[in-house]
Backbone of each chain as nested JSON, in Angstrom:
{
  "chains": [
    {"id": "A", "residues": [
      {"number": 1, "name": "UNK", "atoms": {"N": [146.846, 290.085, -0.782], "CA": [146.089, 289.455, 0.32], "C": [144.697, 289.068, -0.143]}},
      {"number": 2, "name": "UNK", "atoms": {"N": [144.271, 290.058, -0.911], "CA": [142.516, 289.658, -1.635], "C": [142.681, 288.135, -2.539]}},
      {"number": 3, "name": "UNK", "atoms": {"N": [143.998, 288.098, -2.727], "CA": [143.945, 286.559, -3.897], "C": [143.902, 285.513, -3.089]}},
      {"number": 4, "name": "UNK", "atoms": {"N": [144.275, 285.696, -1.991], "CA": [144.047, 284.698, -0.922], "C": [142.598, 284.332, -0.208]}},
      {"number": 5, "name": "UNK", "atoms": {"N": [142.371, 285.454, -0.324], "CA": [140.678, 284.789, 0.173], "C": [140.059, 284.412, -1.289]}},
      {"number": 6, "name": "UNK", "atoms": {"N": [139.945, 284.929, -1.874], "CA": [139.546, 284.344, -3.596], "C": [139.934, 283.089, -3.402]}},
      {"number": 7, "name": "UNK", "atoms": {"N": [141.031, 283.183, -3.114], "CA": [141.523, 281.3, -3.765], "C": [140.714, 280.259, -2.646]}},
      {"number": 8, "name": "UNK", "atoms": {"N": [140.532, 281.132, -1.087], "CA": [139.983, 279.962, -0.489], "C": [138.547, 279.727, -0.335]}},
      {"number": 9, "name": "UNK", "atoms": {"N": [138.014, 280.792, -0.783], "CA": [136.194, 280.948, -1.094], "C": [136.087, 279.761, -2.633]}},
      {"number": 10, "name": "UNK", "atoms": {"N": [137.286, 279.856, -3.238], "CA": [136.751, 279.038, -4.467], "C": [136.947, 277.452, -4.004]}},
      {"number": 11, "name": "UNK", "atoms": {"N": [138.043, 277.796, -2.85], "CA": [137.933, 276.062, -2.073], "C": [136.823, 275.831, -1.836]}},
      {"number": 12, "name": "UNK", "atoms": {"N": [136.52, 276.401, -0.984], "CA": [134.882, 276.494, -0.033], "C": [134.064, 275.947, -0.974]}},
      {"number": 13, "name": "UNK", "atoms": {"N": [133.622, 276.469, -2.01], "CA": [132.604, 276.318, -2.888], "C": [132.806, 275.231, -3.387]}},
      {"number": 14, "name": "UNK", "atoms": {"N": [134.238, 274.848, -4.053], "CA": [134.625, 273.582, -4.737], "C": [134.052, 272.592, -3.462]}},
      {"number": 15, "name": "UNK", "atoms": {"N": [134.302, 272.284, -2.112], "CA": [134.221, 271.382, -1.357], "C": [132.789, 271.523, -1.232]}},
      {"number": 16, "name": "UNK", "atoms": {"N": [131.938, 272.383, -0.966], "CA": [130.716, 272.228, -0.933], "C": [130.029, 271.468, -1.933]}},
      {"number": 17, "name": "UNK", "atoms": {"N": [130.151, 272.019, -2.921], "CA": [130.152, 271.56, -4.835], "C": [129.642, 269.622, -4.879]}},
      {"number": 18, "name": "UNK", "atoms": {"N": [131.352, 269.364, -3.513], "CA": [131.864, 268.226, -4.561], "C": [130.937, 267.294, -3.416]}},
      {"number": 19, "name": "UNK", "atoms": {"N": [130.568, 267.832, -1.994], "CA": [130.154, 267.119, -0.82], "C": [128.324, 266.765, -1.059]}},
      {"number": 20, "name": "UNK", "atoms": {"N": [128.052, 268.016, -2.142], "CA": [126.533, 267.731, -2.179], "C": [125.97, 267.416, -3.329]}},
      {"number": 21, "name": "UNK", "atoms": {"N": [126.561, 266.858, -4.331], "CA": [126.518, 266.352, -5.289], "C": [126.495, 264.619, -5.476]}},
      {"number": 22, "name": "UNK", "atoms": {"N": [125.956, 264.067, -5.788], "CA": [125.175, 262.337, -5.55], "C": [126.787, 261.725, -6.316]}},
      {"number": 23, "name": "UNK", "atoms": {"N": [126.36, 262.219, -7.685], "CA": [127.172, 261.067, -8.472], "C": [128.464, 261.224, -8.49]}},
      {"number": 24, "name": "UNK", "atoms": {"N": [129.192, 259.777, -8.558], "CA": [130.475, 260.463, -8.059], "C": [131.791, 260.523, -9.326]}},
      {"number": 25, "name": "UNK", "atoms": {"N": [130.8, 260.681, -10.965], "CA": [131.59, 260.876, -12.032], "C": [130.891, 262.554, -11.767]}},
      {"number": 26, "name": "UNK", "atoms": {"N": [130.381, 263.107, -11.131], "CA": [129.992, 264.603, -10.866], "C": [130.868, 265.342, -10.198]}},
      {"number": 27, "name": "UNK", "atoms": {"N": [131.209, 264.346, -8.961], "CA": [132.227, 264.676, -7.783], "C": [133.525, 265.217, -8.143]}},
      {"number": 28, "name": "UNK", "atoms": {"N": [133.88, 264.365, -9.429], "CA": [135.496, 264.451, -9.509], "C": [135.986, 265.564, -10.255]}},
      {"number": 29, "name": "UNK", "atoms": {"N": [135.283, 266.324, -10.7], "CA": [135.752, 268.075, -11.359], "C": [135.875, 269.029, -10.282]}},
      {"number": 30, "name": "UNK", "atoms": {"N": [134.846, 268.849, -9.372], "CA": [135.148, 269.454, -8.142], "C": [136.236, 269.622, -7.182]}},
      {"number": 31, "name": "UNK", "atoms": {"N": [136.6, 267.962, -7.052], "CA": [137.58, 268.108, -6.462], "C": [138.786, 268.632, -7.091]}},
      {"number": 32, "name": "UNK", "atoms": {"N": [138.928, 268.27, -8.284], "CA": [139.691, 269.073, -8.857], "C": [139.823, 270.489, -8.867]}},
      {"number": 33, "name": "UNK", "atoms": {"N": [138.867, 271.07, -8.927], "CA": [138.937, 272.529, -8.792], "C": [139.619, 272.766, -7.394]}},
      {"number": 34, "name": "UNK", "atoms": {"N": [139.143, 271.647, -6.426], "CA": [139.743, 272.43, -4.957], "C": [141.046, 271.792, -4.907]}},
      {"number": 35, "name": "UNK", "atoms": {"N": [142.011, 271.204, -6.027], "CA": [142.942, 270.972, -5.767], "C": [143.965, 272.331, -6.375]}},
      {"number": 36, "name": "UNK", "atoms": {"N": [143.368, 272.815, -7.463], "CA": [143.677, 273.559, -7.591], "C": [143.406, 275.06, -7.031]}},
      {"number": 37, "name": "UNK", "atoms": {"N": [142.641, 275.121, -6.417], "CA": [142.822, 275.862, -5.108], "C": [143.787, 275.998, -3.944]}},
      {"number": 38, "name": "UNK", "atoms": {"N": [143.794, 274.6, -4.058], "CA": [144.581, 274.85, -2.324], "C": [146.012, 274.9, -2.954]}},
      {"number": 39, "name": "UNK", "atoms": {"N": [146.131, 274.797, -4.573], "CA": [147.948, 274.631, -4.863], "C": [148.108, 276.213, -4.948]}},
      {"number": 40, "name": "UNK", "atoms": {"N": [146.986, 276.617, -5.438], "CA": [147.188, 278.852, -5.49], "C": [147.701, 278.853, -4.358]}},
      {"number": 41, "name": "UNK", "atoms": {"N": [146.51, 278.304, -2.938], "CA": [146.608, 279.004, -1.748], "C": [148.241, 278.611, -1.261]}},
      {"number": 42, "name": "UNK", "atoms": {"N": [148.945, 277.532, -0.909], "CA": [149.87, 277.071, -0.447], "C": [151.273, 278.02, -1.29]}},
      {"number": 43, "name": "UNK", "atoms": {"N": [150.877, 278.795, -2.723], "CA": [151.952, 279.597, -2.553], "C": [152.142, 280.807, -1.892]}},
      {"number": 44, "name": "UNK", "atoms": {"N": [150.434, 281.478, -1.743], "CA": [150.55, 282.541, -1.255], "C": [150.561, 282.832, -0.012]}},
      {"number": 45, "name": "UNK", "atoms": {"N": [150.543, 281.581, 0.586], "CA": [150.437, 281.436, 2.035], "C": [152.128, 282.562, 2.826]}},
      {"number": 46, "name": "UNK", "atoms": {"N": [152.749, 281.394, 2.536], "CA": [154.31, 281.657, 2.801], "C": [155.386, 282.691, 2.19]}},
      {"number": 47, "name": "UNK", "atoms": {"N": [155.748, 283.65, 2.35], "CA": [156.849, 283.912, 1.574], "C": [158.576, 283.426, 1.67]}},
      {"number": 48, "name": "UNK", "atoms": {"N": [158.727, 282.251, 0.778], "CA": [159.794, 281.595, 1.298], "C": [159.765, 280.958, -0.077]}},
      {"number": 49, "name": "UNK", "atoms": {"N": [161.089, 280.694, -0.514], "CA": [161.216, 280.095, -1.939], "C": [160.568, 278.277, -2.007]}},
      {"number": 50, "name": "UNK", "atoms": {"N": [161.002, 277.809, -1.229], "CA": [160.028, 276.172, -0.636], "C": [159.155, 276.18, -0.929]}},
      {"number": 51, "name": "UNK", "atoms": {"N": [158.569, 277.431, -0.659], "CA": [156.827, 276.921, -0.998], "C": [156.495, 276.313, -1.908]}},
      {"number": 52, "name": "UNK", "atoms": {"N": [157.211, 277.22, -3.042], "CA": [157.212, 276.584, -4.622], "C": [157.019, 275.833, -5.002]}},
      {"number": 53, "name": "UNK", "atoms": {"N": [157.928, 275.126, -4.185], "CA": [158.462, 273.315, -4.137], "C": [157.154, 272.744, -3.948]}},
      {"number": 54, "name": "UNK", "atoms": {"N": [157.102, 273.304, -2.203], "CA": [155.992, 272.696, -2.091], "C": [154.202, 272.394, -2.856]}},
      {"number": 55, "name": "UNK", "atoms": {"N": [154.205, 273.961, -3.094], "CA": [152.681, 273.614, -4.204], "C": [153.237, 272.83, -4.99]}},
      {"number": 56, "name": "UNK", "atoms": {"N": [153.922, 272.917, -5.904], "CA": [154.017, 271.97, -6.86], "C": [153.926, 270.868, -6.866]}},
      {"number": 57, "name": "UNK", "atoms": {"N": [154.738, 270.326, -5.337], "CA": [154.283, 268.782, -5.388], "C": [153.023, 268.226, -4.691]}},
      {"number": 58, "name": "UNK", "atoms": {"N": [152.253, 269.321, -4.032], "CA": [150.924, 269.228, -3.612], "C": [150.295, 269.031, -5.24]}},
      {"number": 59, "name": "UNK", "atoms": {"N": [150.442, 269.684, -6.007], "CA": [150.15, 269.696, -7.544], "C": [149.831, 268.473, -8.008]}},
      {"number": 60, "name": "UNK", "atoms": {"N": [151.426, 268.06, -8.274], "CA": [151.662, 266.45, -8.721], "C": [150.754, 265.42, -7.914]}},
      {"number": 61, "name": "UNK", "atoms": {"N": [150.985, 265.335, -7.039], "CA": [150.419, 264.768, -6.223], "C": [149.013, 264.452, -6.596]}},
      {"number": 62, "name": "UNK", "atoms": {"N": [148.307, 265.255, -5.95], "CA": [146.605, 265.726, -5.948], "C": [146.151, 265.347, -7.592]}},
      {"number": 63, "name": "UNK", "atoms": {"N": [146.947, 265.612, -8.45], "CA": [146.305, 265.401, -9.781], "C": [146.777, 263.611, -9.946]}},
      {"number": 64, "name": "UNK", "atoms": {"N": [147.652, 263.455, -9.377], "CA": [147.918, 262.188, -9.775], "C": [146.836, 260.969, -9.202]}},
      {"number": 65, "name": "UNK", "atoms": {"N": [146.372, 261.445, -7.636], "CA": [145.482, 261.036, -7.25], "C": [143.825, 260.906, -7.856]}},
      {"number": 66, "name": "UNK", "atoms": {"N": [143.593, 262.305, -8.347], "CA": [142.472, 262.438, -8.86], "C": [142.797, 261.629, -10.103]}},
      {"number": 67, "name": "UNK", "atoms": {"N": [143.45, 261.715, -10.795], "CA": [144.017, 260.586, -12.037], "C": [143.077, 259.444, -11.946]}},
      {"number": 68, "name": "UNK", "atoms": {"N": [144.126, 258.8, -10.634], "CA": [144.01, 257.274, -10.614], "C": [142.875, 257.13, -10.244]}},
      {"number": 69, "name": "UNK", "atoms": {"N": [141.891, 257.565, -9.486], "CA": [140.638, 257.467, -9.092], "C": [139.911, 257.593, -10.085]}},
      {"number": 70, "name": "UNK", "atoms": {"N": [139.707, 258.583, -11.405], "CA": [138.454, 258.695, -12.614], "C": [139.191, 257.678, -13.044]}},
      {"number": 71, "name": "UNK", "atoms": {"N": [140.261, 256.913, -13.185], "CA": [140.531, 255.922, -14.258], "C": [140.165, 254.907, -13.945]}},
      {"number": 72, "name": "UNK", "atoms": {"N": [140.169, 254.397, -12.089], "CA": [139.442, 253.425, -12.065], "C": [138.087, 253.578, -11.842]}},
      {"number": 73, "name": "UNK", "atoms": {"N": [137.519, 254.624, -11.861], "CA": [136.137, 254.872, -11.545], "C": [135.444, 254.185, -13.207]}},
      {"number": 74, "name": "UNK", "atoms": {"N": [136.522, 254.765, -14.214], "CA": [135.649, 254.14, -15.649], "C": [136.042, 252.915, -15.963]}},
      {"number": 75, "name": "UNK", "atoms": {"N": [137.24, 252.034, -14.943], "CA": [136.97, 250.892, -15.618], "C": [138.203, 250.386, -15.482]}},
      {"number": 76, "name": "UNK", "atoms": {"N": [139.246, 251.221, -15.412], "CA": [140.89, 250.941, -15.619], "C": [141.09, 250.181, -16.914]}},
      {"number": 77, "name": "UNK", "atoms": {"N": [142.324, 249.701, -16.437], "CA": [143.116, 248.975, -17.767], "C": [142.605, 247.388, -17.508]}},
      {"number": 78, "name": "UNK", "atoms": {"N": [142.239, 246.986, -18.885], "CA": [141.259, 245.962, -18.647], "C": [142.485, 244.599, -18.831]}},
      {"number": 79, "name": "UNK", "atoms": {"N": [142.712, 243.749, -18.123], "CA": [143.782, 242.507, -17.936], "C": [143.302, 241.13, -18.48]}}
    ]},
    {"id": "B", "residues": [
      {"number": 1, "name": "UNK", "atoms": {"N": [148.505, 281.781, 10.746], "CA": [147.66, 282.55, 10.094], "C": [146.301, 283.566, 10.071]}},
      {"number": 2, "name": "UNK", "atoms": {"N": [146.147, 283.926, 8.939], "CA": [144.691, 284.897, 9.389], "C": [143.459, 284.097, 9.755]}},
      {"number": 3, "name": "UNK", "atoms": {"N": [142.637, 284.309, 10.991], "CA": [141.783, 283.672, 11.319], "C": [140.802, 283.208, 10.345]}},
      {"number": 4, "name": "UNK", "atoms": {"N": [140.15, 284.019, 9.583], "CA": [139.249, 283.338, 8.572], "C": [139.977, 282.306, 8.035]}},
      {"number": 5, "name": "UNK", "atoms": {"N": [141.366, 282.318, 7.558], "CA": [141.609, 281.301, 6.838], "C": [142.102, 280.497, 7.393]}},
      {"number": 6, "name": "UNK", "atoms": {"N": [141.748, 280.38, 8.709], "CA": [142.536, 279.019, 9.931], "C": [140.635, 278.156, 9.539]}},
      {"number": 7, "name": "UNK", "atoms": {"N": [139.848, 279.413, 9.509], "CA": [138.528, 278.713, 9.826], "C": [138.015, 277.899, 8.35]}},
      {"number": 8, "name": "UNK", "atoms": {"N": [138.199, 278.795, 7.89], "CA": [137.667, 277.918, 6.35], "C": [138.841, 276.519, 5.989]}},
      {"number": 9, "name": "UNK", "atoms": {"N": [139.563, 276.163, 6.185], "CA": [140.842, 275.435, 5.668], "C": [140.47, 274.076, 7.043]}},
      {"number": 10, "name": "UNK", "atoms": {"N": [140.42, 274.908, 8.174], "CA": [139.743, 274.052, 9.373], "C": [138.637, 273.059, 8.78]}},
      {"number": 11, "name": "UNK", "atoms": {"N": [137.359, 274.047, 7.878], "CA": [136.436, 273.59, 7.757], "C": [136.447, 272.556, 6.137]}},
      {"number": 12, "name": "UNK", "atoms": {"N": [136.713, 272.81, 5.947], "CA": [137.324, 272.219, 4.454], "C": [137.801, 270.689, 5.558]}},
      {"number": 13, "name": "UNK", "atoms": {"N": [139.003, 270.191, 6.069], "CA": [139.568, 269.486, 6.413], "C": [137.866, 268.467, 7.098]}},
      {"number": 14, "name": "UNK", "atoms": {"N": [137.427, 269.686, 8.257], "CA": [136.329, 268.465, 9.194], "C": [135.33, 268.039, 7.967]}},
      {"number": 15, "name": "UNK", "atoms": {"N": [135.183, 268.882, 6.866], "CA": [133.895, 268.551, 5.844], "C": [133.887, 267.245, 5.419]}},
      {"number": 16, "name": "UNK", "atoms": {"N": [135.475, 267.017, 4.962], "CA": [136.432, 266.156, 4.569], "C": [136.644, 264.862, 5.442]}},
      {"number": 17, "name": "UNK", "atoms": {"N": [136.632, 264.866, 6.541], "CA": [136.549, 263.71, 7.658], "C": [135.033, 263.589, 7.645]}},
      {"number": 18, "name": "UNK", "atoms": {"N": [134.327, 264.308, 8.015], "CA": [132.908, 263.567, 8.379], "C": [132.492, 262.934, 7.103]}},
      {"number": 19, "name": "UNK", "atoms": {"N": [132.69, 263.847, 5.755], "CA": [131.893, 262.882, 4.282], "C": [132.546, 261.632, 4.423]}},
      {"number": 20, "name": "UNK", "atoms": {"N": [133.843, 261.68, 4.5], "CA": [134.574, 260.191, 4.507], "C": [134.337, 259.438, 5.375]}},
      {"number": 21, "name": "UNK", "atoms": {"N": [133.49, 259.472, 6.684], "CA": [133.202, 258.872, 7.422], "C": [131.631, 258.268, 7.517]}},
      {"number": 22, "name": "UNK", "atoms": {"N": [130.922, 259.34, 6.55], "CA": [129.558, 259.324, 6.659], "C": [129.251, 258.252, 5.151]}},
      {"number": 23, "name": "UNK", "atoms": {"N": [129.764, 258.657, 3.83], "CA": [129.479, 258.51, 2.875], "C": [129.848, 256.987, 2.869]}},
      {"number": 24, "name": "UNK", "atoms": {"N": [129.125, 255.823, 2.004], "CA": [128.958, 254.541, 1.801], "C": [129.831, 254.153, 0.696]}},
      {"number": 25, "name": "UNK", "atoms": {"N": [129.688, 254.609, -0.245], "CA": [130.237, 254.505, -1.464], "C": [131.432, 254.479, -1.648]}},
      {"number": 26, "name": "UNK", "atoms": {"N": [132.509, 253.908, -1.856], "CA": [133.874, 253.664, -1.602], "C": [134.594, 254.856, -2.355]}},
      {"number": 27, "name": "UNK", "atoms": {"N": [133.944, 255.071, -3.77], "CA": [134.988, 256.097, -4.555], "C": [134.858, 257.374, -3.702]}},
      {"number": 28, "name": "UNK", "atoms": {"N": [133.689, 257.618, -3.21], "CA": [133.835, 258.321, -2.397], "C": [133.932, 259.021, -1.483]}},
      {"number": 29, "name": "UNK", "atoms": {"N": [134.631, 257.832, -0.482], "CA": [135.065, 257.814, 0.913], "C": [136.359, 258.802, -0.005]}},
      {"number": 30, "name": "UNK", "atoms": {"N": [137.281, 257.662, -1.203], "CA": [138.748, 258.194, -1.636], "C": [138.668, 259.316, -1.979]}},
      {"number": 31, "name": "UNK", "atoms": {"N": [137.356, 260.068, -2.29], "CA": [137.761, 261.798, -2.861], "C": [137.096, 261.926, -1.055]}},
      {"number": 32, "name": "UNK", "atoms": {"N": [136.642, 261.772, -0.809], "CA": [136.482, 262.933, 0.873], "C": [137.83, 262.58, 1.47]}},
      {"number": 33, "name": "UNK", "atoms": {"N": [138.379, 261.419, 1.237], "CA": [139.765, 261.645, 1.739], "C": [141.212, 262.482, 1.335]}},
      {"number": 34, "name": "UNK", "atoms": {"N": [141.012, 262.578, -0.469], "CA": [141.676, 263.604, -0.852], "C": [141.398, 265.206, -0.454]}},
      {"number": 35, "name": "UNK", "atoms": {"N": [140.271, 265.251, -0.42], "CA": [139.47, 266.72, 0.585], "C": [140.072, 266.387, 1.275]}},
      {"number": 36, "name": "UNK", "atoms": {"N": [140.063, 265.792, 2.466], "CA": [140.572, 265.976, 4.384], "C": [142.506, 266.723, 3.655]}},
      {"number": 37, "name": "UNK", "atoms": {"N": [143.051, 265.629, 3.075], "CA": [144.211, 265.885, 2.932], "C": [144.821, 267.414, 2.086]}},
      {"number": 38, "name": "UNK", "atoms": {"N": [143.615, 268.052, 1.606], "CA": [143.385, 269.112, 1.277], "C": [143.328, 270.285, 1.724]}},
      {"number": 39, "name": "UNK", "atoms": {"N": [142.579, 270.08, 2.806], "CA": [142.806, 270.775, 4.147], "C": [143.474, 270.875, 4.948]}},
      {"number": 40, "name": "UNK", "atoms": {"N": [144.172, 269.928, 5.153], "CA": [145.454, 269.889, 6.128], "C": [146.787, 270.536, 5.85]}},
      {"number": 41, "name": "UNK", "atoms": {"N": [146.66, 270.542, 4.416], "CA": [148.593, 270.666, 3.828], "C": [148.758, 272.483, 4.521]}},
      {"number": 42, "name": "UNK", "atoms": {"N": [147.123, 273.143, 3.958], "CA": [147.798, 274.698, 4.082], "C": [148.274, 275.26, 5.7]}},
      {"number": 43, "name": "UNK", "atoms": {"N": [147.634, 273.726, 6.407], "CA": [148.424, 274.223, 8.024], "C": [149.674, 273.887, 8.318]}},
      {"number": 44, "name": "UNK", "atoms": {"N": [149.963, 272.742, 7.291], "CA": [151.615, 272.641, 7.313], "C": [152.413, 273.706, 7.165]}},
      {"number": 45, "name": "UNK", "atoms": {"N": [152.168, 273.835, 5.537], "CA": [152.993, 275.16, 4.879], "C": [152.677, 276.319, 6.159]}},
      {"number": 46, "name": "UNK", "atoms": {"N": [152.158, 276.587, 6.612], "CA": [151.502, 278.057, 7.332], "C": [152.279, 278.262, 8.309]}},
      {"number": 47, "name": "UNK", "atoms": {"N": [153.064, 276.911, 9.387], "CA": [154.046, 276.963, 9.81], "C": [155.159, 277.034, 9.815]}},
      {"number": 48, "name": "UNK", "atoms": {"N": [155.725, 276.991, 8.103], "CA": [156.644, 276.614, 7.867], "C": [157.977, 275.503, 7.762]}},
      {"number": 49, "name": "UNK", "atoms": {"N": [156.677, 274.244, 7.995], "CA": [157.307, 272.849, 7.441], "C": [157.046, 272.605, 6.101]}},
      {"number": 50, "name": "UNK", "atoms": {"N": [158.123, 273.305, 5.364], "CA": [157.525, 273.207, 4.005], "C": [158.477, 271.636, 3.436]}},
      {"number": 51, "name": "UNK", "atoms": {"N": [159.418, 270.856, 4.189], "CA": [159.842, 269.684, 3.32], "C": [158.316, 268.339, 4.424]}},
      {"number": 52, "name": "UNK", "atoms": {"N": [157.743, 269.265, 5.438], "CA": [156.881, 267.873, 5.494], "C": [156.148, 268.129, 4.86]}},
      {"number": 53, "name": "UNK", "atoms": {"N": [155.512, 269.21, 4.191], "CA": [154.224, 269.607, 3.494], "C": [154.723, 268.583, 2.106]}},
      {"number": 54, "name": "UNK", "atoms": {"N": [155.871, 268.92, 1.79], "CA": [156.373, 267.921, 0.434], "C": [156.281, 266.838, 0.157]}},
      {"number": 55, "name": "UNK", "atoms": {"N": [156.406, 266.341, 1.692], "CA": [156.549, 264.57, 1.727], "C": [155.298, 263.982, 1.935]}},
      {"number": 56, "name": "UNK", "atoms": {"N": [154.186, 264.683, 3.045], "CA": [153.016, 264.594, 2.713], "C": [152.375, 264.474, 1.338]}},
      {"number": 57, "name": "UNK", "atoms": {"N": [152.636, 265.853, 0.571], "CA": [151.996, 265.818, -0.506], "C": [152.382, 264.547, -1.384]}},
      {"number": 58, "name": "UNK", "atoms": {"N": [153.258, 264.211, -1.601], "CA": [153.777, 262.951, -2.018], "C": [153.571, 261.568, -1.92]}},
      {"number": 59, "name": "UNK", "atoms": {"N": [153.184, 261.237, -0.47], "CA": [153.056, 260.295, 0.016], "C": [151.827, 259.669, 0.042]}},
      {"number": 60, "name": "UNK", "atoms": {"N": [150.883, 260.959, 0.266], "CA": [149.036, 261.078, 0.405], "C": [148.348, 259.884, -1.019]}},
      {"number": 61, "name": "UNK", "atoms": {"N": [149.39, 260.425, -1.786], "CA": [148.374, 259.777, -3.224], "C": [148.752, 258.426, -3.4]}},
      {"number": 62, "name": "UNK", "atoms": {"N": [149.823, 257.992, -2.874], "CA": [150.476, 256.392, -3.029], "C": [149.782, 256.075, -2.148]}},
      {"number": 63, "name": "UNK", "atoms": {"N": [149.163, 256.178, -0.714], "CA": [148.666, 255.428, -0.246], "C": [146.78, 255.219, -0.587]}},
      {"number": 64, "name": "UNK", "atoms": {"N": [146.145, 256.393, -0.955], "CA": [144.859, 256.245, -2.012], "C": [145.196, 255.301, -2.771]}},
      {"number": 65, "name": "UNK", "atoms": {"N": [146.169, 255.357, -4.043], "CA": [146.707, 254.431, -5.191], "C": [146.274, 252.687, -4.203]}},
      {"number": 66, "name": "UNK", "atoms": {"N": [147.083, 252.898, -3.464], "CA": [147.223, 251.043, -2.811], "C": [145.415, 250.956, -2.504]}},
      {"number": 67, "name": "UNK", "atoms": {"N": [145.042, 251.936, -1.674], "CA": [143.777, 251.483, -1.789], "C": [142.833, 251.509, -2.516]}},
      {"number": 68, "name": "UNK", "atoms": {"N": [142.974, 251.966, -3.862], "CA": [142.297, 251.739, -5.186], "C": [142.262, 250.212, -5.572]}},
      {"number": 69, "name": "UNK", "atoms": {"N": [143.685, 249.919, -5.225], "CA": [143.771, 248.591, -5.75], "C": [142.197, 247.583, -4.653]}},
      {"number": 70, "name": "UNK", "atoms": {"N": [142.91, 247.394, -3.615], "CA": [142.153, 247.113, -2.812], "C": [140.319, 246.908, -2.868]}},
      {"number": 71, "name": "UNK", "atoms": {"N": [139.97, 248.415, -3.658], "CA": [138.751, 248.527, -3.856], "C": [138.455, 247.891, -5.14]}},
      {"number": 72, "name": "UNK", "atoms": {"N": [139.24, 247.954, -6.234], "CA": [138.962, 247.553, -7.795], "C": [139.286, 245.856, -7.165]}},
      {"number": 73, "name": "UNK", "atoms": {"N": [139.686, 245.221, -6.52], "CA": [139.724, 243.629, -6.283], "C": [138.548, 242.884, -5.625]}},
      {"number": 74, "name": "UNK", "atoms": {"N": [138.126, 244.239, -5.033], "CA": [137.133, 244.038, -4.322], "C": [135.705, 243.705, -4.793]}},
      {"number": 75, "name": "UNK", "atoms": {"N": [135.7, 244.792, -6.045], "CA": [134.742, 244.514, -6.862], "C": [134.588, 243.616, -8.012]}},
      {"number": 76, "name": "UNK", "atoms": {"N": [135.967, 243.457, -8.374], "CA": [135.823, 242.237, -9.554], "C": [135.11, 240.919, -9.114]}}
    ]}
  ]
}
């Protein structure tokens, strides 16, 4: 039960982190951190084999997003 | 769930709507919007919709993606 508040105090902080911070090549480690937060929290939430599933593709997801955003933040693929 | 963590996950989500609503800067309206959506999933799972929590999670980043495009056309 203590890893659960750990994991969501490190949200907290990550979202604070990422909300009061100007630049937004600063922003994007942050959010990362709270993505990986909320993928801890979403297993320990539930006890049910799904969950699994589910963080994981909260996982995929969230990183894939943060991905595409620093890639076009530096410039993307140039055409 | 346990109240603190209805409140912090709550608060995470509104932090997440108001920056995205407040903030000018387009890249990051798209990360306060990955925040809001951040906040929301652990009230899915918490109920135990864990195939909408899936499809959400899934779905959330294709529609950022389309509006990346949107924003990178915008600026060229």
């Amino acid at each position: 039960m203590i890893a659960l508040y750990l994991v969501a105090a490190v949200a907290v902080f990550a979202v604070a982190r990422a909300l009061i911070e100007k630049n937004t090549g600063r922003k994007l480690p942050y959010v990362n951190v709270m993505n990986f937060a909320v993928a801890g929290a979403l297993v320990l939430l539930l006890d049910h084999p799904l969950s699994l599933v589910a963080a994981a593709a909260y996982f995929v997801g969230s990183t894939l997003e943060a991905n595409a955003i620093a890639s076009t933040y530096a410039g993307g693929v140039k055409r | 769930m346990i109240l603190a963590l209805e409140v912090t996950f709550g608060l995470i989500a509104l932090a997440g709507a108001v920056s995205a609503a407040l903030i000018r800067d387009s890249y990051g309206k798209l990360i306060s919007l990955g925040i809001l959506v951040g906040g929301i999933v652990p009230f899915i799972v918490d109920r135990g919709y864990l195939d909408v929590a899936i499809a959400v999670s899934l779905i959330a980043p294709i529609a950022t993606i389309f509006v990346l495009m949107a924003v990178r056309r915008d600026e060229a």
